[in-house]
SEZA-556672 format. One record per residue (C-alpha): residue in three letters; x, y, z. Coordinates in steps of 0.25 Angstrom, whole numbers, plus 5000, padded with zeros to 4 digits. Layout:
REM residues N
ALAXYZ...
***
This chain:
REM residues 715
UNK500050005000UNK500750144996UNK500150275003UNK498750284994UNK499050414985UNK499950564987UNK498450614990UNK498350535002UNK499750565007UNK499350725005UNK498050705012UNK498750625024UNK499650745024UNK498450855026UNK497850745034UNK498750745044UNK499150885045UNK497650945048UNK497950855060UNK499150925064UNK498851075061UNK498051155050UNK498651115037UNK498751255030UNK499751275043UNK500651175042UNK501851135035UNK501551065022UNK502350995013UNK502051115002UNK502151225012UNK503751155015UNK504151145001UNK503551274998UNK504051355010UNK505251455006UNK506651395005UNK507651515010UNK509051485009UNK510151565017UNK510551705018UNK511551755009UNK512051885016UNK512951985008UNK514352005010UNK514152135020UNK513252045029UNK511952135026UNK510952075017UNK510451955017UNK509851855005UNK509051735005UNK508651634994UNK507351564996UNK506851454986UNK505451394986UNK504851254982UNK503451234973UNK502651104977UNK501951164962UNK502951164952UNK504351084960UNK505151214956UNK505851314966UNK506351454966UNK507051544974UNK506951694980UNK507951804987UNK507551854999UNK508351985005UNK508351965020UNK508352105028UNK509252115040UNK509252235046UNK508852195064UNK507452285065UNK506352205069UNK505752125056UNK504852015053UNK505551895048UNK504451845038UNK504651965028UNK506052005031UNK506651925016UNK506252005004UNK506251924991UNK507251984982UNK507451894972UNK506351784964UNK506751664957UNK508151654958UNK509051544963UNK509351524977UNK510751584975UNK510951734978UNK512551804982UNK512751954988UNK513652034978UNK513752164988UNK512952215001UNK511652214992UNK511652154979UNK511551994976UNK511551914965UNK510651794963UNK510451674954UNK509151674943UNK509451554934UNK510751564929UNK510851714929UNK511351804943UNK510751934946UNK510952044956UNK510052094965UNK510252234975UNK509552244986UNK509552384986UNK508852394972UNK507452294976UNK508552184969UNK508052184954UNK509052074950UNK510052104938UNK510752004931UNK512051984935UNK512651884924UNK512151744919UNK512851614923UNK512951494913UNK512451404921UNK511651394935UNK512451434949UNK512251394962UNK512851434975UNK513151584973UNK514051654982UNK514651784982UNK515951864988UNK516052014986UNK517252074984UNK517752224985UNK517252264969UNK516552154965UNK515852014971UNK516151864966UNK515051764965UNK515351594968UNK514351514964UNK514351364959UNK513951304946UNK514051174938UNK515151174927UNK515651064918UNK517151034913UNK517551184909UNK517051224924UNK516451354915UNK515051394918UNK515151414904UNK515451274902UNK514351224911UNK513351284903UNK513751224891UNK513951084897UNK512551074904UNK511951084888UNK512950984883UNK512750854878UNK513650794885UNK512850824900UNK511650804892UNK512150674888UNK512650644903UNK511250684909UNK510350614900UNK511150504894UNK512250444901UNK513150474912UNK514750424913UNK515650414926UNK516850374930UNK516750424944UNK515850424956UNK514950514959UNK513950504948UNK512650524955UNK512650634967UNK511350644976UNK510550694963UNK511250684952UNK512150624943UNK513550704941UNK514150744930UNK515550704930UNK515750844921UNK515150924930UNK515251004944UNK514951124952UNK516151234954UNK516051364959UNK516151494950UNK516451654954UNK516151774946UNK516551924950UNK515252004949UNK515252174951UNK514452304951UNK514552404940UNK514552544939UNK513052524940UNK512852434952UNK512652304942UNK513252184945UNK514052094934UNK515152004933UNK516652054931UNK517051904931UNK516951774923UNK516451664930UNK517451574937UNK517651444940UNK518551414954UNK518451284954UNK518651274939UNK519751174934UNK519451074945UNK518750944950UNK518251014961UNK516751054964UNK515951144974UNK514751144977UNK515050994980UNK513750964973UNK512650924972UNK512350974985UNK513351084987UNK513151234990UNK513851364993UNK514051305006UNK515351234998UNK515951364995UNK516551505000UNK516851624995UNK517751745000UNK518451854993UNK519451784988UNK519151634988UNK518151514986UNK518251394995UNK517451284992UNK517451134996UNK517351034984UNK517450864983UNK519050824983UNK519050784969UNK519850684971UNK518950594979UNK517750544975UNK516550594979UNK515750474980UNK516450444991UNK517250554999UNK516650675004UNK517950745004UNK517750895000UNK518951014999UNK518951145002UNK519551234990UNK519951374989UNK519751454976UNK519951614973UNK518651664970UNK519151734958UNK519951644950UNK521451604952UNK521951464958UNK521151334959UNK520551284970UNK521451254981UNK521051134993UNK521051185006UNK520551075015UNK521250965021UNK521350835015UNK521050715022UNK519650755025UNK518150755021UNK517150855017UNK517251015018UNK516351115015UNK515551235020UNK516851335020UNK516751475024UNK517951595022UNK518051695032UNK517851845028UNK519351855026UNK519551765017UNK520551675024UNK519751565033UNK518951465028UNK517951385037UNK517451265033UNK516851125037UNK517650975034UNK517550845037UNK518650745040UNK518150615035UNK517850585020UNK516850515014UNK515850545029UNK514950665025UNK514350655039UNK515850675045UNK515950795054UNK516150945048UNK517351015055UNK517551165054UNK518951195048UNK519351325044UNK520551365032UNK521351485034UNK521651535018UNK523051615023UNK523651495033UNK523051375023UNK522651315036UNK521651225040UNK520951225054UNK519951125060UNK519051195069UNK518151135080UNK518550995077UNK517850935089UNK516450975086UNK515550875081UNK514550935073UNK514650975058UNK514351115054UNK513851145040UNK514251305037UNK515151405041UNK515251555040UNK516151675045UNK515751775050UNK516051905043UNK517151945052UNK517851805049UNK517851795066UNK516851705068UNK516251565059UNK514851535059UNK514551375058UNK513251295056UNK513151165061UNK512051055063UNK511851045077UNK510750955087UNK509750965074UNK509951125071UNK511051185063UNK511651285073UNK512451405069UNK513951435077UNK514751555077UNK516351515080UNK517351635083UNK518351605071UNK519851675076UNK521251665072UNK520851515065UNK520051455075UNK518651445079UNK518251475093UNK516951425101UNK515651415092UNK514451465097UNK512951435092UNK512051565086UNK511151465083UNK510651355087UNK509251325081UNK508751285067UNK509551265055UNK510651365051UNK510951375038UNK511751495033UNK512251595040UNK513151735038UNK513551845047UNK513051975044UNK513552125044UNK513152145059UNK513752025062UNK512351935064UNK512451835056UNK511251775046UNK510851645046UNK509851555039UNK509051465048UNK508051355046UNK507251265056UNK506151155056UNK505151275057UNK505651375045UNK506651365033UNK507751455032UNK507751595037UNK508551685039UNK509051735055UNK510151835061UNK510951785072UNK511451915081UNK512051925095UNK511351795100UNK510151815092UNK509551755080UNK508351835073UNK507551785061UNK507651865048UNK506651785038UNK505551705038UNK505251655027UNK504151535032UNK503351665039UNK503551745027UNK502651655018UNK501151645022UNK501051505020UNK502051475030UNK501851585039UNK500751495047UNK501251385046UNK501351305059UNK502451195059UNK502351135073UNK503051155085UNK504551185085UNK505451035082UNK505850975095UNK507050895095UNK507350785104UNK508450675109UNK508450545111UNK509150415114UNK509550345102UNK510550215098UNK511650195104UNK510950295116UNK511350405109UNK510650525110UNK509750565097UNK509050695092UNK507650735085UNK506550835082UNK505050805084UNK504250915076UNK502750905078UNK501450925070UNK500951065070UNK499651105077UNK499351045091UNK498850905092UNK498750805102UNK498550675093UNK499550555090UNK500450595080UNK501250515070UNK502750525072UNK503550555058UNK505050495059UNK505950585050UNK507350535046UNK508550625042UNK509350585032UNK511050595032UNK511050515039UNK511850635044UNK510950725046UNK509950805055UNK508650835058UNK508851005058UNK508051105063UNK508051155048UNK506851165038UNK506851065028UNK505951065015UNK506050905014UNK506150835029UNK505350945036UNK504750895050UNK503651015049UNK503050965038UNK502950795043UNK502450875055UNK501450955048UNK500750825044UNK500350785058UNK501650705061UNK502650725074UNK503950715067UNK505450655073UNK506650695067UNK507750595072UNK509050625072UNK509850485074UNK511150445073UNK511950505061UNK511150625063UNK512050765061UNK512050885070UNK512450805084UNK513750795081UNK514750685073UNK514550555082UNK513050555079UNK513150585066UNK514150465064UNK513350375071UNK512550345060UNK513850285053UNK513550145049UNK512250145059UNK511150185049UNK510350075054UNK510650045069UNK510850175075UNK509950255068UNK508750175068UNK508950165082UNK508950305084UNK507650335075UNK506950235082UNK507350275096UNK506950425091UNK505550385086UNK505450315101UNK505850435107UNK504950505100UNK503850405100UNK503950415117UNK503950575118UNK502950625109UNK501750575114UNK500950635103UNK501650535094UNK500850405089UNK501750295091UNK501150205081UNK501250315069UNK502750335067UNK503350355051UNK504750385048UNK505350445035UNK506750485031UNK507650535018UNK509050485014UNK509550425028UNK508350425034UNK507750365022UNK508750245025UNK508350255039UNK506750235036UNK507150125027UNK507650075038UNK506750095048UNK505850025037UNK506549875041UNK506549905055UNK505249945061UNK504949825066UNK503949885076UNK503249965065UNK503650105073UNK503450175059UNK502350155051UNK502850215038UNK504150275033UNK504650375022UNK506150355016UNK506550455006UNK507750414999UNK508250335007UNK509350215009UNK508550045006UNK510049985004UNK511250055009UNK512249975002UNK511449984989UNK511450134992UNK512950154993UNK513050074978UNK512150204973UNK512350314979UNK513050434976UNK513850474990UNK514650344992UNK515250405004UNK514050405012UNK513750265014UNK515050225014UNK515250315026UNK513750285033UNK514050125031UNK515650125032UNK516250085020UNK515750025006UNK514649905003UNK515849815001UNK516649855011UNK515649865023UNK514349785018UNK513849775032UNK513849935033UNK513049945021UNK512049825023UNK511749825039UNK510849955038UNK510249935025UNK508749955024UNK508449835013UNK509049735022UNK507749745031UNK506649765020UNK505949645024UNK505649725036UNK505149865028UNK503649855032UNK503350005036UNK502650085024UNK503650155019UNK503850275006UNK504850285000UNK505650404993UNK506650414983UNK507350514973UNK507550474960UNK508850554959UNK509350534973UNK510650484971UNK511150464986UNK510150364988UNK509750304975UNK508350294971UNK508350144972UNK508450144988UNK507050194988UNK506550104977UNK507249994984UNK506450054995UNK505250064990UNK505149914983UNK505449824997UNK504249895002UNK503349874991UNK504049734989UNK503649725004UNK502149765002UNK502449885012UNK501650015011UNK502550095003UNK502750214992UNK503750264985UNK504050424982UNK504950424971UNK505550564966UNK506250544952UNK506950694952UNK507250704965UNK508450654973UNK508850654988UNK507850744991UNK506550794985UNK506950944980UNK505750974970UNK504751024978UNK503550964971UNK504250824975UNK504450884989UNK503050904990UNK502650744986UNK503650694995UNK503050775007UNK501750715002UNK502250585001UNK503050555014UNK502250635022UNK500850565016UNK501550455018UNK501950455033UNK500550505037UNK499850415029UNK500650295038UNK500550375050UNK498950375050UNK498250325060UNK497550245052UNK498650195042UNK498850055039UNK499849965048UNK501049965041UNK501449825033UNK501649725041UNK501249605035UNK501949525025UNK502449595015UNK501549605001UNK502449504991UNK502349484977UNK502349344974UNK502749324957UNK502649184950UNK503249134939UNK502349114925UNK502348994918
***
């Protein structure tokens, strides 16, 4: 039996939401993927103005686009719902200040400027050959330079590129067939081009006479000539590179190992207008890098780095570079989390760090002085920080997220944090909306009688009924459950149809420092398990508003796996349905396909060959004679880090099996579901689907024997 029809699963949705609280005051699926998506703050060189990219999803027509908000910041007294006034329509999402009031932004493939002082009528600026991404810019005492990305071919021109991407050759490669001679060849959602990669480009741009920006350089490639490339795609972003007067530093894959199997990244300095090719700085003998930061002199370079190759999920460890002495420091080498970005401040006195901590991403200041940080101190200590720059009075902007809002934008000043924008409040049909009480987060005693972390978020409206409880599973599985808003794995919206949602964090989970993060190596299915079920207990015992008897689960990626293999172990029927998106049914299998070999060689310690047991002892296919529970499955076709067959795979045990089942397939999309009218069916789907096995009234789960097909042989 599959869920009846994607009418049902709606109506269930409605259903059960009029039971929490008035629909038209909740957060729906349409209202999340519709809800304004504002990136983070892009301050001008002097610290004084403040820009903002927002893009915005339709559930109509799949497509997206994006505005420019100017954000005031002078400290009178103002109301935050209409303190960001649009400035810009339907450009891209990148946007760089060329001086104290004028910026230029991305349309297509053409930059225009904008003046603040002149209501910001756009004027071209020059077009580019082909489309550019992560814009940035450093200003000068005559003129400013722009750095931005793009894809280029062979000749590393973006002349070149343009030509290439209308050759037969590519045309042939993308439709006809493909050649390698070395791994990678497929990378989370896409096949790679041997021919092609992403460098990073600068052009000189000035005012004349008349106050109108041009160009007074060619376009130029500092990475051209060599293997290397930055962003390290597909998933890389400005965060991979940094800009001063005089130099780019940017971290890049060691060309000389292969990627499908060594995380090792360098950091490289280039100058910014042209001369000498890239020059390593980092050690060798170590893993990934990233996230660097120059300080205002133009000397030190702040970054993160991890020691052991080949482990992603190895700890990040603040170093710092002094350009003059060619001199590598490590800086608070005992600290056990990972943080994810650094800035200086604007007097080069002090860094600024974000790191994942106990479920929020807090914000430190460090006193930086004579080459060595001093004591760190939180600024802030709730929510999810996600940029941040110091500003002319020495306040310092930061973006900042949490379960209850996406991104705005808040000022942090002697002790004090006020909010700048809201963008939820600003729009009528969010400005009402009630989305519950405030997260809660919890510990308890998991395996090993380690102590374990989680959120409970509740339903809106005020009820005193038996509730089902909704099980959500992160992925990683280094990963978190963070007080951050979230346009795929909300908890507001699974709360907003009438469920009391846990978000677990078991072993493996990040953000409580390296020991627990590692203990998930080569223990997917042991101490894991034991954590989520000792969770759901803990849960199940505290919340009396819980109904024991209906409990679902679902999960994506890791936590996929994790579902599928709760699927063979639960024996005692404590869920009553289950949702896996993308997620591992055979891990040796997984490791013959994926793209990443790295990863499961580091999760399962070694190879398939050389460490079989490591592969096979947590696989979810060796207990399918066990898979009972109604389950859907979901998969994208183009996921490449776990291979489409992993949920057909899934999918055909449990209808081999007779079990209660459905399968979601998404043929464009890959890891995740981006397109937003396919965000929209998913949330229809899973979310239809854990209610409709949650009712009071469903049917039992499956637990007879299991629906064979018997054939016979013809005469």
């Amino acid at each position: 039996m599959q869920l009846r029809n994607s009418v049902l699963a709606g109506a269930c949705f409605a259903l059960v939401c009029c039971a929490a609280a008035d629909t038209s005051h909740v957060l729906t699926p349409e209202l999340l993927i519709e809800a304004a998506r504002p990136g983070t703050g892009i301050v001008n060189h002097e610290g004084t103005q403040v820009i903002v990219p927002v893009s915005y999803a339709s559930t109509q027509t799949g497509k997206k686009s994006s505005d420019l908000y100017h954000v005031q910041l002078n400290h009178t007294a103002r109301d935050p719902k209409s303190a960001a006034a649009r400035v810009a329509q339907n450009t891209s999402e990148e946007s760089a200040f060329l001086d104290e009031t004028s910026f230029a932004f991305l349309a297509n493939k053409t930059l225009f400027t904008c003046s603040l002082k002149a209501a910001c009528k756009p004027v071209k600026l020059l077009d580019v050959p082909v489309r550019i991404e992560n814009l940035r810019s450093v200003q000068h005492d005559n003129d400013t330079t722009l750095v931005f990305s793009a894809t280029v071919y062979e000749d590393g021109s973006l002349e070149g590129a343009a030509s290439a991407e209308e050759s037969e050759a590519l045309h042939n490669w993308e439709k006809h067939y493909k050649v390698y001679d070395d791994l990678m060849v497929r990378h989370w959602d896409q096949w790679l081009y041997p021919k092609r990669k992403t460098q990073l480009f600068s052009v000189d741009v000035a005012k004349d006479e008349h106050g109108v920006w041009h160009n007074t350089s060619a376009f130029r490639n500092m990475m051209g000539g060599t293997r290397l490339e930055s962003p390290v795609g597909p998933l890389g972003t400005a965060q991979d590179f940094a800009v001063s007067s005089r130099y780019c530093i940017f971290t890049a894959k060691d060309p000389d190992m292969n990627p499908a199997w060594h995380t090792k990244q360098n950091l490289y300095l280039v100058p910014l207008r042209g001369g000498p090719a890239p020059r390593k700085i980092t050690r060798d003998g170590r893993g990934w890098v990233g996230s660097p930061a120059i300080s205002p002199d133009g000397d030190t370079i702040a970054f993160l780095q991890q020691y052991r190759d080949g482990f992603e999920s190895d700890r990040k460890i603040v170093q710092t570079y002094s350009i003059r002495a060619n001199a590598q420091t490590e800086q608070y080498s005992d600290w056990q989390l990972s943080p994810d970005a650094l800035t200086f401040s604007r007097d080069g006195r002090t860094l600024y760090i974000s790191v994942p901590e106990h479920e929020q991403v807090r914000l430190y200041r460090a006193p930086f002085h004579d080459g060595k940080l001093g004591a760190r101190r939180a600024l802030v200590e709730q929510g999810g920080v996600s940029g941040f720059a110091e500003l002319a009075d020495e306040s310092l902007l930061y973006t900042l997220s949490s379960f209850d809002h996406p991104n705005d934008q808040f000022v942090y000043k002697d002790g004090h944090s006020e909010r700048l924008t809201d963008f939820f409040g600003a729009d009528d049909r969010y400005s009402q909306l009630d989305l519950g009480a405030t997260a809660e987060q919890f510990d308890y005693i998991g395996s090993d009688n380690v102590t374990m972390h989680g959120w409970i978020v509740r339903p809106p409206g005020d009820t005193d009924k038996k509730l089902p409880l909704a099980v959500l599973i992160h992925g990683g599985p280094e990963g978190d459950w963070t007080n951050a808003w979230s346009t795929r794995w909300n908890p507001k919206v699974f709360a907003a149809a009438g469920f009391v949602v846990a978000m677990l964090d078991p072993s493996g989970s990040t953000s409580f420092g390296q020991d627990m993060t590692a203990r998930v190596l080569q223990h997917w299915g042991d101490r894991v398990l034991k954590d989520v079920l000792k969770g759901v207990h803990h849960v199940l015992d505290t919340q009396p508003n819980v109904d024991r008897q209906r409990v679902v689960a679902a999960g994506a990626s890791f936590g996929g796996y994790m579902v599928n293999w709760i699927q063979g172990h639960n024996n005692d029927s404590l869920f009553k349905a289950l949702v896996t998106h993308d997620g591992v049914f055979n891990t040796e299998a997984n490791w013959y396909t994926t793209d990443e070999l790295y990863f499961p060689e580091a999760e399962f310690g070694g190879m398939p060959w050389t460490n079989k047991n490591g592969f096979g002892q947590f696989s979810p296919h060796h207990h399918t004679g066990n898979w009972n529970t109604p389950h859907l499955i979901v998969h994208g076709g183009r996921d490449y880090r776990l291979d489409p067959a992993e949920g057909i795979a899934a999918f055909n045990t449990l209808q081999r099996r007779g079990v209660p089942s459905r399968l979601l397939f998404f043929p464009n999309e890959g890891h995740w579901v981006t397109d937003a009218k396919n965000a929209l069916k998913w949330h229809h789907e899973v979310i239809g689907w854990l209610v409709q096995w949650s009712a009071r009234d469903a049917a039992p789960a499956y637990r007879t024997a299991p629906r064979m097909m018997h054939f016979q042989s013809t005469p």
